[in-house]
C-alpha positions as CSV (number, residue, x, y, z in Angstrom):
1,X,-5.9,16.3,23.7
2,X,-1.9,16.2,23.1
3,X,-0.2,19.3,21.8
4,X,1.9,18.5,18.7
5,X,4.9,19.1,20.5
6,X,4.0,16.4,22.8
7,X,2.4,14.1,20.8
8,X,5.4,14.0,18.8
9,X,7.8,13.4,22.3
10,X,5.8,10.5,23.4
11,X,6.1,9.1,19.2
12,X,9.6,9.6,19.6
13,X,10.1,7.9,22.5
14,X,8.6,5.2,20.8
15,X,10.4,4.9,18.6
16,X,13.8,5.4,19.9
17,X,12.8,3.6,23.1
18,X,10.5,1.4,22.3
19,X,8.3,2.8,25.2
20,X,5.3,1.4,25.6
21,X,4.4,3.7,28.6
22,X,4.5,6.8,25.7
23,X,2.5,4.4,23.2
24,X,-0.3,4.4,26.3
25,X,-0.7,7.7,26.5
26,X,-1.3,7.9,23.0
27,X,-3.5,5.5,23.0
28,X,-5.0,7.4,25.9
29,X,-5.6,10.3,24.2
30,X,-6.6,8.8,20.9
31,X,-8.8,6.0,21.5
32,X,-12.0,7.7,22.6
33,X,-12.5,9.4,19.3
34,X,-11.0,6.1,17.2
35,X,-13.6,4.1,18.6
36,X,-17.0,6.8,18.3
37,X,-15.3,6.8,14.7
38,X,-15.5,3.3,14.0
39,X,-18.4,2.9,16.1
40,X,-20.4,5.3,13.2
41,X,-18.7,3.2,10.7
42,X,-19.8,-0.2,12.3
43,X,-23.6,1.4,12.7
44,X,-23.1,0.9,16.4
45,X,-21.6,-2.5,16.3
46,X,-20.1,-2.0,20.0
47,X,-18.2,-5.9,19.3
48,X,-16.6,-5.1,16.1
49,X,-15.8,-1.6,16.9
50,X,-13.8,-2.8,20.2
51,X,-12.2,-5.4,17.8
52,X,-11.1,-3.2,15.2
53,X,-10.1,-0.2,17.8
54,X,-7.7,-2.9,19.5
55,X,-6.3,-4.2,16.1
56,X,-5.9,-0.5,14.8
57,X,-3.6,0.1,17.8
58,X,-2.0,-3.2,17.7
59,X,-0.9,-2.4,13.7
60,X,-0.4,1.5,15.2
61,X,2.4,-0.2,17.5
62,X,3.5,-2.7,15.5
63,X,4.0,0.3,12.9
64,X,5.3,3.1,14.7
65,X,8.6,3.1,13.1
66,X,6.9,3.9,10.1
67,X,5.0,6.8,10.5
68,X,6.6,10.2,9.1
69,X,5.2,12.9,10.3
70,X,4.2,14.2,7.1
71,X,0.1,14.2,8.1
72,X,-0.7,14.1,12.0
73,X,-0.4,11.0,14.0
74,X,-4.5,11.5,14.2
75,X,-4.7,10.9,10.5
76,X,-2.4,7.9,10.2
77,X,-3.8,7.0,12.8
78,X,-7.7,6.7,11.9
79,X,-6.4,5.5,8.3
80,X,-4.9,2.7,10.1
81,X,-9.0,2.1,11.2
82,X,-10.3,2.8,8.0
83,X,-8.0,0.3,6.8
84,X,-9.1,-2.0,9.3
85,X,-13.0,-1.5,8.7
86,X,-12.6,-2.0,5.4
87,X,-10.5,-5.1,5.4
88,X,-13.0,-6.5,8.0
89,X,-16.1,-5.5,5.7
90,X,-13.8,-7.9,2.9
91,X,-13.5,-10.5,4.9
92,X,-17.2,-11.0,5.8
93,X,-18.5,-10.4,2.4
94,X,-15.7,-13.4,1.6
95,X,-17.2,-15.4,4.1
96,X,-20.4,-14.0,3.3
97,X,-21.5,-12.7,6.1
98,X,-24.2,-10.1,6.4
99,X,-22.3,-6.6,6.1
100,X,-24.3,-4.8,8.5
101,X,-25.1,-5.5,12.3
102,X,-28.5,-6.7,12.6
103,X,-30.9,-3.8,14.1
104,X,-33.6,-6.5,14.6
105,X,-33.0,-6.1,18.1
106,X,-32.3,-2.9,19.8
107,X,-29.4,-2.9,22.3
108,X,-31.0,-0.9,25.5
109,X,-29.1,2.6,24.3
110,X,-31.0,2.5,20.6
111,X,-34.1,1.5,23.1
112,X,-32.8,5.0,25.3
113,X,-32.1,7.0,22.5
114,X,-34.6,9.6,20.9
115,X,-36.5,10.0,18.0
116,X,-34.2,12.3,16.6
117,X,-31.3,10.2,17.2
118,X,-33.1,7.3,15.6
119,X,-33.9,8.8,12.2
120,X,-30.6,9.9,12.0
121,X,-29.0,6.4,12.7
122,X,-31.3,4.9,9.9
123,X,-30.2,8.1,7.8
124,X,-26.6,6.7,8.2
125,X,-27.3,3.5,7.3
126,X,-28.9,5.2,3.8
127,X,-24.9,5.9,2.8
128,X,-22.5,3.5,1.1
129,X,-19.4,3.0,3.2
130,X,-17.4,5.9,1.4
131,X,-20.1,8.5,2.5
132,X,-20.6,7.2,5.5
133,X,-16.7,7.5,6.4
134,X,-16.8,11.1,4.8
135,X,-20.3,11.9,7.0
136,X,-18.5,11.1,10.5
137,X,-15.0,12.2,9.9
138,X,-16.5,15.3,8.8
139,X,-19.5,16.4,11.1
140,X,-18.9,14.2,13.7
141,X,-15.5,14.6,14.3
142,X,-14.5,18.0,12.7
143,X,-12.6,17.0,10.4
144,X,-11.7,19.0,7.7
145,X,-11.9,17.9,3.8
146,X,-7.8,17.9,3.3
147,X,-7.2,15.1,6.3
148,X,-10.3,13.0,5.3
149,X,-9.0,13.2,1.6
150,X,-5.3,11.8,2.8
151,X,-7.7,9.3,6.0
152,X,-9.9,8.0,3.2
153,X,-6.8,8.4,0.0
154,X,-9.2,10.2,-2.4
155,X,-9.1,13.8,-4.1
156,X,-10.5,16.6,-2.1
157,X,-13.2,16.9,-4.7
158,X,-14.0,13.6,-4.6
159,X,-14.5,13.8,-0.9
160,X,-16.7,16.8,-0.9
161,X,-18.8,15.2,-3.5
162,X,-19.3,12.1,-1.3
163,X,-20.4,14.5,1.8
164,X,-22.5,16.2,-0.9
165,X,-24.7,12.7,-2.0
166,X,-24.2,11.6,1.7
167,X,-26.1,15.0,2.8
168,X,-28.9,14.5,-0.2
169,X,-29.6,10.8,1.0
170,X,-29.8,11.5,4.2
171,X,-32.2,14.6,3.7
172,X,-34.3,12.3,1.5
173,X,-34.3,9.1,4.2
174,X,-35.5,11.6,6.7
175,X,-37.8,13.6,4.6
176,X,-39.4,9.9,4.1
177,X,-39.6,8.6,7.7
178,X,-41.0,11.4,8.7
179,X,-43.3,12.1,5.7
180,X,-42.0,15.5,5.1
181,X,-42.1,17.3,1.6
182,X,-38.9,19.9,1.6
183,X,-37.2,20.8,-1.3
């Protein structure tokens, strides 16, 4: 992970330089928690996920010159990917397109992967987009409620709220595979 101070050298080299060497090592540092974000987003979708991590640094790049500073270059950057996952999710609904990857047949890490890991994947895919975002920026990668209100461009209570349905679905989806009554 990039200090702030450094983060924002390599940015402003960038910028001033157009250096595509400092753009790499942002990308460097960024890109392995861009894609496990979109991958949650995509449902494991490890095609559309490489797709839209490439075309959120492409439009990162392109787009450099207008970032300000005012959140982290992490946020602007994964609202750059929500962006893109949304946009995507438009475009196949236009063209209609199933929105979700098929899950008829297991790629060999669902086949790997444990019961546990399952019935939380198929918890997941309980959520609507919105609470599915506000799920993974928040318990998977630590994010805390102010940035995924400015990633996601909702209120701070509305985000909260979303993480609260998210968790109630989720605890009902499992409480249902696995046939258990809790309150």
């Amino acid at each position: 992970m990039l200090s702030k101070l450094e983060e924002l050298r390599l940015i402003s080299q960038c910028v001033l330089a157009d250096d595509r060497r400092a753009f790499g090592k942002l990308v460097e540092a960024y890109q392995p928690r861009l894609r496990r974000f979109l991958l949650n987003l995509t449902m494991g979708d490890v095609m559309l996920t490489d797709d839209l991590a490439q075309e959120t640094m492409v439009k990162a790049y392109l787009g450099i010159r207008s970032f300000r500073g005012i959140a982290s270059f992490g946020t602007w950057l994964y609202r750059i990917a929500y962006n893109e996952f949304y946009s995507e999710r438009r475009r196949r609904h236009e063209e209609s397109l199933p929105d979700e990857p098929a899950l008829e047949h297991p790629s060999t890490a669902e086949q790997d992967a444990t019961e546990a890991q399952l019935t939380v994947r198929q918890a997941m895919q309980s959520l609507n987009d919105v609470e599915r975002t506000a799920v993974t920026l928040f318990y998977i990668e630590g994010q805390p409620i102010k940035k995924i209100a400015a990633i996601m461009q909702r209120p701070e209570g509305s985000v909260k709220s979303s993480l609260h349905r998210a968790k109630e679905k989720m605890r009902k989806t499992i409480n249902f595979e696995n046939n258990y009554n809790f309150v």
